[in-house]
C-alpha positions in Angstrom: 9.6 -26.2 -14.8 11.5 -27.3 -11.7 14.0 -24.8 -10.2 17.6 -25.8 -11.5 20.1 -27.4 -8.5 22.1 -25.0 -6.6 19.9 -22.2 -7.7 18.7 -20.2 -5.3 17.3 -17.2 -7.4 14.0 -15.8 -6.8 12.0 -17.0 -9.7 9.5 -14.4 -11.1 7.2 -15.2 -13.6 6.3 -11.4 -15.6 3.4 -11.2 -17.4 2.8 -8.5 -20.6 -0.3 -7.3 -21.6 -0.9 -5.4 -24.9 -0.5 -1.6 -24.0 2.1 1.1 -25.0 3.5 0.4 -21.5 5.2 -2.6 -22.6 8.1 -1.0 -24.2 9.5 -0.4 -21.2 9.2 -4.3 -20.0 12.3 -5.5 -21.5 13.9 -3.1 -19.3 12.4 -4.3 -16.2 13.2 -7.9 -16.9 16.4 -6.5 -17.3 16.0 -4.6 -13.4 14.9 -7.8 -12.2 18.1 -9.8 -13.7 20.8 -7.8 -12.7 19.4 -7.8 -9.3 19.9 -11.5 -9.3 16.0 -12.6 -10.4 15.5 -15.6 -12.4 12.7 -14.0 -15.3 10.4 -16.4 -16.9 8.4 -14.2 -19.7 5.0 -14.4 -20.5 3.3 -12.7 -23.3 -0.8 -11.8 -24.1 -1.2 -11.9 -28.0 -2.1 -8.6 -28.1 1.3 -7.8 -26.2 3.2 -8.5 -29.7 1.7 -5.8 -31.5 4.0 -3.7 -28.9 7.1 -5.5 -28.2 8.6 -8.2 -29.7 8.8 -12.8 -28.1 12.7 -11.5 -29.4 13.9 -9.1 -27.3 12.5 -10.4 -24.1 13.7 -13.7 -25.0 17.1 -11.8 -25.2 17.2 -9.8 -21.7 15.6 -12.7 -19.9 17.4 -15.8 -21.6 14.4 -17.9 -21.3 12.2 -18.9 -24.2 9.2 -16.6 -23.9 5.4 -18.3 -23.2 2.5 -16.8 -25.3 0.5 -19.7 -26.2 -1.8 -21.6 -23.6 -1.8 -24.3 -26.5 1.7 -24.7 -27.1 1.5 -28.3 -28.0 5.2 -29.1 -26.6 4.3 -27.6 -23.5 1.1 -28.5 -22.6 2.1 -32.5 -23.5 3.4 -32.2 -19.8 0.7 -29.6 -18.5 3.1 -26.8 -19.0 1.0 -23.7 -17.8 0.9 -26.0 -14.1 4.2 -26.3 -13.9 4.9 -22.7 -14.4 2.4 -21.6 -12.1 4.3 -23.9 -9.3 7.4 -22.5 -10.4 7.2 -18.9 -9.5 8.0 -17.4 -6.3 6.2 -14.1 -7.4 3.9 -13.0 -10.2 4.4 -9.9 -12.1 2.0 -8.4 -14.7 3.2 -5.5 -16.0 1.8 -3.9 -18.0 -1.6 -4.9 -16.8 -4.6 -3.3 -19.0 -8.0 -2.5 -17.8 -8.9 -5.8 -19.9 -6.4 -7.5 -18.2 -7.7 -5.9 -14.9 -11.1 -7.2 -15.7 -10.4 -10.5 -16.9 -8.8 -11.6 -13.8 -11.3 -10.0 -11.9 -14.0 -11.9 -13.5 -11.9 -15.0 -13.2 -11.6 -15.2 -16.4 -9.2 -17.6 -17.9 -8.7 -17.0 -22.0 -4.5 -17.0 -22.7 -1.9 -18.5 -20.9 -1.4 -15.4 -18.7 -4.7 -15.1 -16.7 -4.8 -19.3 -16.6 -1.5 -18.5 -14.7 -2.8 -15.9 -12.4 -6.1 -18.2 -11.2 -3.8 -21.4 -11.2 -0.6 -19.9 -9.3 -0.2 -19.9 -5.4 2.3 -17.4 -5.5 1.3 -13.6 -4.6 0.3 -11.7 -7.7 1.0 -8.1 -8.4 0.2 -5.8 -11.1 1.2 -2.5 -12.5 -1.8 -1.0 -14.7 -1.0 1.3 -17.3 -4.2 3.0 -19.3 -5.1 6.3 -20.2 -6.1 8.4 -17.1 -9.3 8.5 -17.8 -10.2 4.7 -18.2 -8.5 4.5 -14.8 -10.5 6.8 -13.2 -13.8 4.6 -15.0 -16.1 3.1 -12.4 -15.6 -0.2 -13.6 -11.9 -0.3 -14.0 -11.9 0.8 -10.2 -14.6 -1.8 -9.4 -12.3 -4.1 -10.6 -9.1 -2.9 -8.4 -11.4 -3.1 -5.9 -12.1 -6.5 -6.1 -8.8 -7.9 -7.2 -6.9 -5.6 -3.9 -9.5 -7.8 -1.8 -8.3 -10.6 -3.0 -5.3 -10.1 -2.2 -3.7 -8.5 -5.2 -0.9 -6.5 -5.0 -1.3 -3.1 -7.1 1.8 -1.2 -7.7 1.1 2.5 -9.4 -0.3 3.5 -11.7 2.0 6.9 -11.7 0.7 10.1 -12.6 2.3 12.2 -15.6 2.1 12.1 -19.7 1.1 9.7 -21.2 1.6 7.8 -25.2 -2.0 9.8 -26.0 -0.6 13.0 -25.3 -2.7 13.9 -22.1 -1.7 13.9 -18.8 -2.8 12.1 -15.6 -2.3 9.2 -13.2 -2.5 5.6 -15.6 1.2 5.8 -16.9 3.0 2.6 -15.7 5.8 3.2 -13.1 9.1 3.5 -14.0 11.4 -0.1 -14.7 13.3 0.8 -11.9 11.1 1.8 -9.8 9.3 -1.8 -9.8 12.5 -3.9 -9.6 13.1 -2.0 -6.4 9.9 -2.6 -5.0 9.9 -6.3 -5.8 13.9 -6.9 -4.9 14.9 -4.2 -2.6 18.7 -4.0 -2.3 18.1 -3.5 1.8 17.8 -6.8 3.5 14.5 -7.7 4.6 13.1 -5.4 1.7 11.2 -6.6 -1.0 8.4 -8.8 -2.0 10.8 -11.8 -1.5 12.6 -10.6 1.7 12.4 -11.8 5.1 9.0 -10.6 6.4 10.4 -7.8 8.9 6.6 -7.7 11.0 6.4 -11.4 11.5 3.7 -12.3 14.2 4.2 -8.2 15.7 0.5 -7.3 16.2 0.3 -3.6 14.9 -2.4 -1.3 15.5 -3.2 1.1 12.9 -6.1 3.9 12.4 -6.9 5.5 9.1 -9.9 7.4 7.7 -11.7 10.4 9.7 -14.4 10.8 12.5 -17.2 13.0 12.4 -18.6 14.7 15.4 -22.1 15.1 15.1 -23.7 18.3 15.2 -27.3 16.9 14.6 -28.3 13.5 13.1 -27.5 15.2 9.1 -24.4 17.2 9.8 -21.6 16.7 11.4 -17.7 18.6 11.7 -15.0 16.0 10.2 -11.5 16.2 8.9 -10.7 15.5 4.8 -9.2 12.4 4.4 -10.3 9.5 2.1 -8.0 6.7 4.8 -6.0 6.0 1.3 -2.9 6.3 3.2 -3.9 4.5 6.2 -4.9 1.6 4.4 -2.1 1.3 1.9 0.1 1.3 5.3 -2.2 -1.4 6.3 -1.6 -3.4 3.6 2.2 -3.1 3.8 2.3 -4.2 7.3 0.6 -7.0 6.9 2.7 -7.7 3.7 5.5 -7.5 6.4 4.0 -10.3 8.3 2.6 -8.2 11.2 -0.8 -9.3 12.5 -3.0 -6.1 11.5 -6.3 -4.6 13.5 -7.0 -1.3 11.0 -9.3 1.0 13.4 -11.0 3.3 10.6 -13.1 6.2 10.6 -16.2 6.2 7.7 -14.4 5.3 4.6 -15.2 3.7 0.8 -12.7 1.6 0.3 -12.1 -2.5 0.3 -10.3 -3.5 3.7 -6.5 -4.9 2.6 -6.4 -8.7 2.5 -5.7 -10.5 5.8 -6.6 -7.4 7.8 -9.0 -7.4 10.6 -11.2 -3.9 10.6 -12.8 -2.3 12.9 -15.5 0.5 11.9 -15.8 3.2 14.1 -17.3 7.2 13.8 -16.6 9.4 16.5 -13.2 10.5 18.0 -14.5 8.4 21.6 -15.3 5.5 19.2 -11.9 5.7 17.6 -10.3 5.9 21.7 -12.4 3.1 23.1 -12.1 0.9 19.6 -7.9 1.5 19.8 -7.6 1.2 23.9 -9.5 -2.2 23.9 -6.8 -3.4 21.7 -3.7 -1.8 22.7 -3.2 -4.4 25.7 -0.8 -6.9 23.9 0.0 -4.2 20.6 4.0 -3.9 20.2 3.1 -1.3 17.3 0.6 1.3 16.9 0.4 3.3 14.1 -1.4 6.6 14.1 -2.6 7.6 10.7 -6.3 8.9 11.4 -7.3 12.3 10.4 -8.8 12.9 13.8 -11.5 15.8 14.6 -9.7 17.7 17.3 -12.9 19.5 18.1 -16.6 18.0 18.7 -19.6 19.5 19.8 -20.5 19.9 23.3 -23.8 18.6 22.6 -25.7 17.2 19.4 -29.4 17.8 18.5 -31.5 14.9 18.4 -33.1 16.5 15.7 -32.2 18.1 12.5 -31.4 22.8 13.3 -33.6 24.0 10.7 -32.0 27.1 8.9 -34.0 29.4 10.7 -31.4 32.3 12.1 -28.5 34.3 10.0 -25.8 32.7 12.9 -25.5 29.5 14.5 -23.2 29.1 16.9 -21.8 25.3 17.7 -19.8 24.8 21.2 -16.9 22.9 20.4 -14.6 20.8 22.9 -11.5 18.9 22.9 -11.8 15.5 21.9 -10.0 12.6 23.3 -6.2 12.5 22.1 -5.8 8.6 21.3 -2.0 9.2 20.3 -1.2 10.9 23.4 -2.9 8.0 25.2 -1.1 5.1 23.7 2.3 6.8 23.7 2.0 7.4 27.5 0.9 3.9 28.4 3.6 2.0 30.7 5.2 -0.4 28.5 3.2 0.3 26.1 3.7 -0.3 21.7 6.4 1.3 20.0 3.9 4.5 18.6 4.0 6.2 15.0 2.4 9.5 14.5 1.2 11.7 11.4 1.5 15.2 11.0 -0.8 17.1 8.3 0.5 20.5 8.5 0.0 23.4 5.6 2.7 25.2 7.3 6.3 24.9 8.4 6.1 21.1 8.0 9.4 20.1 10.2 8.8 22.6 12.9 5.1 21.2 13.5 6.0 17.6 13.6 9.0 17.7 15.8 6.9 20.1 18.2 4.4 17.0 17.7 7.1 14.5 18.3 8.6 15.4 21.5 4.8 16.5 23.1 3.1 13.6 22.4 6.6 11.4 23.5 6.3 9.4 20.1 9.4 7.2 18.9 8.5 8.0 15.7 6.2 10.8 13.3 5.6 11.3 10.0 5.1 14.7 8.4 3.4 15.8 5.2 2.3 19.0 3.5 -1.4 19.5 2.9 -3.5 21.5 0.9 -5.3 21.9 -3.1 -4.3 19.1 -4.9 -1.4 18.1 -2.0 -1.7 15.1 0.2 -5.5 14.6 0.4 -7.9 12.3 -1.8 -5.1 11.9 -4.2 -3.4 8.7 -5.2 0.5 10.5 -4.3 1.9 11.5 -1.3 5.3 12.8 0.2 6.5 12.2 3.0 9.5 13.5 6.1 9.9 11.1 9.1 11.4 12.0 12.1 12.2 9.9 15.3 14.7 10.8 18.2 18.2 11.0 16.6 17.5 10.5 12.9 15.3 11.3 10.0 14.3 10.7 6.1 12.5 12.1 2.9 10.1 10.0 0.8 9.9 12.0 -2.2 6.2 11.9 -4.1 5.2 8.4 -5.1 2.0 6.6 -5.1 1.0 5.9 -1.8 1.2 2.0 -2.0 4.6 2.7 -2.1 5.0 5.1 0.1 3.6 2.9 2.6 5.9 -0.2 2.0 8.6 2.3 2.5 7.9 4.0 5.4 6.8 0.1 6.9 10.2 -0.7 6.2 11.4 2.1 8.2 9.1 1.5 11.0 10.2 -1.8 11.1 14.2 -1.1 11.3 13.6 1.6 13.6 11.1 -1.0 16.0 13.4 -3.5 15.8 16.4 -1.0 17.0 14.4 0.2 19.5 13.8 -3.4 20.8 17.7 -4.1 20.9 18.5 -1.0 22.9 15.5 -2.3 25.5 17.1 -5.6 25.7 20.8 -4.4 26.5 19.2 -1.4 29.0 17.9 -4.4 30.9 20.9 -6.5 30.7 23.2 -3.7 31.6 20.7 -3.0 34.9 21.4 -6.3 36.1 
């Protein structure tokens, strides 16, 4: 399916999948289309129970593919030349059997032959029932296809076609198109790669401070947000080091990781490579506090008090952001409280170009899959209303990335007005 002459559209190839969800995939072909995408449609079996070859045929104005034995087709190896021909991949809906299929390398319809056969990046929007998300092999599976370099977008959380509610429902039409062909240049899975080569340090995750070898004092966090920004930087092209406190989760394709545990760790691990960083990225939930000292042996519950000596522990954002010439430098503020007030206190105390704020508490910002988030820098600021926080952080990269590049302009002129 060679690209036609003079057409310079960015040619998505958008898989459906037999859930409720795909009812809503003939508007997102039309999303993609009016933002100047070139759609090629193609159907599971099991997706025409829901929605019908028709009416995608219609929005997209290609003949929809559901058959991996289309005799007219295949005569010229037809599921090849459509894996060659798209730019991007799209599955959406994706179902858990989807999910697992693919994750199994599994290749039984046209769609998943695609997937395995395609050079393109592949992303997919699942939509299930909230709890077969949250099922340990459906999330085995997301697992293994994220380290492989799949994209997820979503899932969202709210009702859902069963009548329960809970994070599986597919996200919004609009909310994909934007995320795959982002009006703002250099946005988008098909834009300009706004990170190219910039090596970006980035920490994620919590440290514990040992109180004896079975306890320790830490900070909640699960690093979800740390890593999804992670990911989006090095979707941006940046060359990514991801410094991260003990998490469980898979490290983003084309990431290098470094483990640490302690707040030191997390200081020495960021300071030995901060020497030729133009971007750090601060994201850590980082005990503030350790003990003075740790027992080499477990306290037995002996006494009605204990009493633990705490100190100050190393501030690795302060460090960084004081460095001569040192990387443009990101901060995060988890606050409960008076969210703006906090994080410009943060910013100007700290001398960061840039912080981002959120509120925290039950069921707000921590070990969820959503966030929300208010960034501040010098002389400007913006709200990311709650999203997933994949999103989120592809976003807030895109932010980072305007506001580095900006900050790298008014550098350059400084030193050519000087001279």
């Amino acid at each position: 399916m060679p690209q036609e002459p003079g057409n310079s559209s960015p040619r998505i190839l958008l898989g459906v999948t037999g859930g409720i969800a795909a009812y809503k995939s003939p508007e997102l072909v039309r999303r993609l289309v009016e933002r100047g995408a070139d759609v090629q449609v193609v159907m599971t079996r099991a997706a025409g129970k829901f929605v019908s070859a028709t009416t995608l045929q219609a929005v997209s104005s290609r003949r929809v593919r559901d058959d991996l034995w289309d005799a007219e087709a295949e005569a010229a190896m037809g599921h090849i030349e459509l894996a060659r021909w798209a730019d991007l991949v799209v599955v959406a809906p994706a179902t858990a059997h989807f999910m697992g299929s693919l994750a199994g390398g599994l290749t039984g319809d046209l769609l998943s032959t695609l997937c395995l056969a395609t050079t393109a990046p592949v992303v997919i929007v699942p939509a299930m029932n909230h709890a077969m998300w949250a099922h340990a092999a459906v999330q085995a599976n997301r697992a293994v296809l994220e380290d492989r370099g799949v994209t997820l977008l979503g899932p969202a959380e709210g009702d859902q076609a069963c009548g329960e509610h809970g994070m599986g429902r597919m996200m919004e039409p609009a909310d994909i198109a934007r995320e795959l062909l982002a009006e703002r240049v250099g946005a988008g899975r098909l834009g300009p790669q706004r990170l190219a080569g910039v090596k970006t340090v980035i920490t994620a995750g919590p440290t514990r401070e040992p109180i004896d070898p079975v306890r320790y004092v830490t900070n909640r966090s699960s690093g979800k947000m740390g890593f999804a920004i992670a990911a989006a930087a090095r979707e941006a092209g940046a060359d990514v080091v991801l410094v991260s406190g003990p998490v469980s989760l898979p490290t983003p394709a084309g990431v290098r990781r470094v483990d640490v545990e302690t707040a030191e760790q997390l200081y020495l691990a960021v300071h030995r490579e901060i020497a030729d960083t133009r971007l750090f990225i601060a994201c850590a939930a980082v005990s503030d506090y350790r003990p003075r000292t740790a027992s080499p042996r477990k306290i037995k519950r002996s006494e009605e008090e204990l009493n633990v000596d705490l100190v100050r522990s190393k501030d690795t954002l302060s460090s960084v952001a004081a460095l001569a010439h040192g990387p443009f430098s990101v901060g995060f503020a988890a606050e409960t409280e008076d969210v703006e007030r906090h994080a410009l206190d943060k910013l100007a105390s700290k001398g960061l170009d840039m912080i981002a704020a959120n509120r925290v508490g039950p069921g707000c910002g921590f070990e969820t899959e959503t966030n929300a988030l208010k960034v501040f820098w010098r002389d400007g600021e913006a709200e990311f209303g709650e999203r997933s926080k994949s999103i989120l952080a592809r976003q807030l990269i895109e932010l980072v990335a305007e506001r580095y590049h900006a900050a790298r302009e008014e550098s350059r002129t400084s030193l050519l007005a000087a001279k």
